[in-house]
ROPANU-341833 format. One record per atom (N, C-alpha, C): residue in three letters; x, y, z. Coordinates in steps of 0.2 Angstrom, whole numbers, padded with zeros to 4 digits, always signed. Last residue first. Layout:
residues N
ALAXYZ/...
***
This chain:
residues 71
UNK-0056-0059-0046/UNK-0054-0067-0049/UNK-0048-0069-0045/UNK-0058-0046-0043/UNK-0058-0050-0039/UNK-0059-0059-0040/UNK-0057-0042-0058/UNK-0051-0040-0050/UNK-0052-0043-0044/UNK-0068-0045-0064/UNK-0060-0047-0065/UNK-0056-0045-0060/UNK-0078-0040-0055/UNK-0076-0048-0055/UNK-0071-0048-0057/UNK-0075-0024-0058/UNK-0077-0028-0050/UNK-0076-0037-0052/UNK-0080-0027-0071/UNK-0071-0023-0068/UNK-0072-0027-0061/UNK-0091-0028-0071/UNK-0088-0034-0074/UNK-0078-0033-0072/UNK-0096-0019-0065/UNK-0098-0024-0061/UNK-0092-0029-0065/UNK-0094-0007-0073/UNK-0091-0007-0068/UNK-0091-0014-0063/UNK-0093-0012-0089/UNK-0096-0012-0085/UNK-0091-0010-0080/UNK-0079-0010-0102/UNK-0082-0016-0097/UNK-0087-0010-0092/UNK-0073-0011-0119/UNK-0076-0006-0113/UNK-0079-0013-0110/UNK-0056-0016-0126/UNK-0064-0018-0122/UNK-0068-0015-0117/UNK-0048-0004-0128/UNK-0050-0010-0133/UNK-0057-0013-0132/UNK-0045+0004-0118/UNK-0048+0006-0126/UNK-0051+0001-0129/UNK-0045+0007-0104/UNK-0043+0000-0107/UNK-0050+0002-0114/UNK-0036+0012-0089/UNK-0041+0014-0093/UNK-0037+0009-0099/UNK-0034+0005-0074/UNK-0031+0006-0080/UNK-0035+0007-0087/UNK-0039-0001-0062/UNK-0040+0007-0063/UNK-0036+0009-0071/UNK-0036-0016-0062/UNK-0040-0012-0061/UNK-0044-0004-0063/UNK-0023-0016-0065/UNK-0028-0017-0070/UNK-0034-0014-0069/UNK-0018-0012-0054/UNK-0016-0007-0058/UNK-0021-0008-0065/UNK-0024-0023-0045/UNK-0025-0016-0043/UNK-0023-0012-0049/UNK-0016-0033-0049/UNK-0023-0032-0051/UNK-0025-0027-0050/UNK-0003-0027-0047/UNK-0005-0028-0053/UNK-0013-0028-0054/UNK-0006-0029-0034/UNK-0003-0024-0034/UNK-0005-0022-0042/UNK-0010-0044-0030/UNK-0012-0037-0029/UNK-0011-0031-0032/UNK+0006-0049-0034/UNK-0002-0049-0038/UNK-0006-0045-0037/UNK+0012-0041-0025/UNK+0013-0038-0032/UNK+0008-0041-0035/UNK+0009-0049-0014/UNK+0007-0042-0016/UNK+0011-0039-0022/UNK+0011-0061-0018/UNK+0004-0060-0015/UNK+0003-0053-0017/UNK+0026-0061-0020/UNK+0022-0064-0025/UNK+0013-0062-0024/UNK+0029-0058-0005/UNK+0032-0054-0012/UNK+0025-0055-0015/UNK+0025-0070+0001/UNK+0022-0063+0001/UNK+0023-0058-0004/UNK+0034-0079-0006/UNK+0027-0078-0006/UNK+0023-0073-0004/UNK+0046-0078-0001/UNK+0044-0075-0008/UNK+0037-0073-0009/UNK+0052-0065+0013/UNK+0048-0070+0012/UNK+0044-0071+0003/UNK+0060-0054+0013/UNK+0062-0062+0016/UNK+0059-0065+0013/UNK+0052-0044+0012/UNK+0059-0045+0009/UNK+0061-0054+0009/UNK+0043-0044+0020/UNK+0039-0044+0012/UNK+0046-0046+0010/UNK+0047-0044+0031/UNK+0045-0049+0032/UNK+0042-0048+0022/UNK+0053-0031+0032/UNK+0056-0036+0032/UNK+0056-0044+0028/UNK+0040-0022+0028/UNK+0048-0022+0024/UNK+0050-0029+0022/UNK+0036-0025+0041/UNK+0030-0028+0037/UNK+0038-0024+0030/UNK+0047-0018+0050/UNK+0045-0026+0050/UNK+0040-0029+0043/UNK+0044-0005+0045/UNK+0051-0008+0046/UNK+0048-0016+0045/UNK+0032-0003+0049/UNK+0032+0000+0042/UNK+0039-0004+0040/UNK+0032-0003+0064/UNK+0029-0008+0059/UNK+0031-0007+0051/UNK+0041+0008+0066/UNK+0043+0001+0068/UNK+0037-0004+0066/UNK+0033+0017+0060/UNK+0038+0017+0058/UNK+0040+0011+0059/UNK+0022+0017+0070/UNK+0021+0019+0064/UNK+0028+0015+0060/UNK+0030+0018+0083/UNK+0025+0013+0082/UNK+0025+0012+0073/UNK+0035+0033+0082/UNK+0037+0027+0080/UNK+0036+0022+0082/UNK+0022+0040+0082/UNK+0024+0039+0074/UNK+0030+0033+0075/UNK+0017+0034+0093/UNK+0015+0034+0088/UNK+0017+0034+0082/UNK+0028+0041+0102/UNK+0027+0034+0101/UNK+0022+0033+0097/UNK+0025+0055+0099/UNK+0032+0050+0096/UNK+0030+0044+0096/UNK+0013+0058+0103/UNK+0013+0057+0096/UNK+0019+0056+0094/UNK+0015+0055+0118/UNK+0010+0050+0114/UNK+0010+0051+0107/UNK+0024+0066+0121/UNK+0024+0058+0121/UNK+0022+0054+0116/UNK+0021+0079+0109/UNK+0020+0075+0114/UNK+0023+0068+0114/UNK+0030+0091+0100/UNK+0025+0086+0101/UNK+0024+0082+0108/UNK+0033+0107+0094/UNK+0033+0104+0098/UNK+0029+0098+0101/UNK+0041+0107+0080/UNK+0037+0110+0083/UNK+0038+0104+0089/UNK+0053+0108+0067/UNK+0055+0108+0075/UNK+0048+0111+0081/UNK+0047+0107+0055/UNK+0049+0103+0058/UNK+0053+0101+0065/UNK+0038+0119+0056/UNK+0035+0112+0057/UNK+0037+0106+0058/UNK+0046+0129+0054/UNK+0045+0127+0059/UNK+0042+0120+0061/UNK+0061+0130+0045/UNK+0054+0128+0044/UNK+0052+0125+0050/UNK+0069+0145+0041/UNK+0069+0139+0044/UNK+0062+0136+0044/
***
């Protein structure tokens, strides 16, 4: 059996993890619902992936990676 899942916590570290959890739930919701935050964070999400995505074609500077991910 695995102890770690039945060890012994406190008050204060359940209402934590489910603070944790109940925001995790709501910021869900609110990306679900809403298109425009969708659209916000997938943009992000993309330029975050451009960002770290090794690129053979055009070597760039670290400063010039840093402006195109922040355009």
């Amino acid at each position: 059996m695995i102890k770690s899942l039945s060890k012994k916590r406190s008050s204060k570290q359940l209402l934590s993890f489910h603070m944790k959890f109940l925001l995790l739930v709501v910021i869900g919701v609110l990306l679900w619902n809403n298109n425009d935050a969708r659209m916000f964070s997938a943009d992000a999400l993309q330029s975050a992936s451009d960002f770290i995505e090794p690129s053979n074609t055009k070597p760039q500077t670290i400063g010039e990676k840093i402006d195109s991910f922040l355009e």
